[in-house]
N, C-alpha and C positions, 0 to 999 in steps of 0.2 A: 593497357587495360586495367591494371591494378589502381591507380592514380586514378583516372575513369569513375572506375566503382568508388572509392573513396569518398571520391568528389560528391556520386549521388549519395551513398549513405551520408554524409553529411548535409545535404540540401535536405533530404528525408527526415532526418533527426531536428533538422531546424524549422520546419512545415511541423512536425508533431509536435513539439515546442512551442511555436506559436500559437496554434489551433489550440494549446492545452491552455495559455495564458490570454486568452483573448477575453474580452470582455473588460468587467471590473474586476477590480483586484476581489472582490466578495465571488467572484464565481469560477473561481480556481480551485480544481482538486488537484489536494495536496497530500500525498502520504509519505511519513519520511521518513529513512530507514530504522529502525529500531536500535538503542544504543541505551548499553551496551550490546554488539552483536560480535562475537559468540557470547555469550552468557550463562552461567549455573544456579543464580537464584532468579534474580528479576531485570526488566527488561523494558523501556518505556517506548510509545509508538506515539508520534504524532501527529495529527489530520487537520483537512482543513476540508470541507463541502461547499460546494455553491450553495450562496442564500438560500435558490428556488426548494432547496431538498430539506424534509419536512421526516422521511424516514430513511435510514442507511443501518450499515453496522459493519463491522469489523470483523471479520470469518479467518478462524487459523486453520490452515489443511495438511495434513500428513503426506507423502508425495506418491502415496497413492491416489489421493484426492481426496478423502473422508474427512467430515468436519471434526478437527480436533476440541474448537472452542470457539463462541460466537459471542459479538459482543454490541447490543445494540445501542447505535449513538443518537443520543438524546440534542445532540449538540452541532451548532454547523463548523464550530472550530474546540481543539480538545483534544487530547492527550490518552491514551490506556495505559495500565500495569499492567505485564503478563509475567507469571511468576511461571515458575520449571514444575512445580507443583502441577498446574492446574492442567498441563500440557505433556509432561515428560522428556526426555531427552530426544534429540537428533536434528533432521533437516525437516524446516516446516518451511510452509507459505503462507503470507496474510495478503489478503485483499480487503479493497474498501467495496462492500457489494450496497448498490439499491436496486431494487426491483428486478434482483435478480442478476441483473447486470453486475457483469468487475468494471468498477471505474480504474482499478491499478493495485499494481500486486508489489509485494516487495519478496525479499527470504529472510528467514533465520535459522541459527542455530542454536542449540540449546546443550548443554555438555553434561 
């Protein structure tokens, strides 16, 4: 049974992976983990949006879910600073949101 399951979590992980890279390479969302992660001053994040998308942005959340800091991206590929400043210390979450929608979340920490 364990092998089994394996077996589907990895056919599942490979269908969401393809489905995420299909098209042209311009219409891949991409967010990549933040580094340095953990971190005490600053912190850089970088994305990539399909062509089609026109507005997005970049939402930090505290893990209660309340917006720590928003960042709207003018750009379909591009990079943020997030300093400890603008955010505070502990366990956050960033997502890439358009219309509302999470395209994809990552974690950080911040000390």
């Amino acid at each position: 049974e364990v092998k089994l399951l394996k077996e589907e979590i990895e056919e599942l992980r490979n269908v969401t992976e393809s489905s995420r890279n299909s098209g042209k390479a311009g219409n891949k969302v991409i967010l990549e983990q933040n580094i340095p992660n953990p971190f005490s001053d600053r912190t850089t994040i970088k994305y990539q949006l399909p062509e089609d998308v026109t507005k997005a942005s970049l939402i930090i959340f505290d893990m209660n879910g309340g917006i720590k800091k928003e960042f709207p991206l003018n750009q379909n590929k591009g990079e943020i600073t997030v300093t400890a400043s603008q955010i505070g210390k502990g366990l956050f979450i960033y997502s890439l949101v358009q219309n509302g929608q999470i395209l994809e979340t990552k974690k950080m920490i911040i000390q």
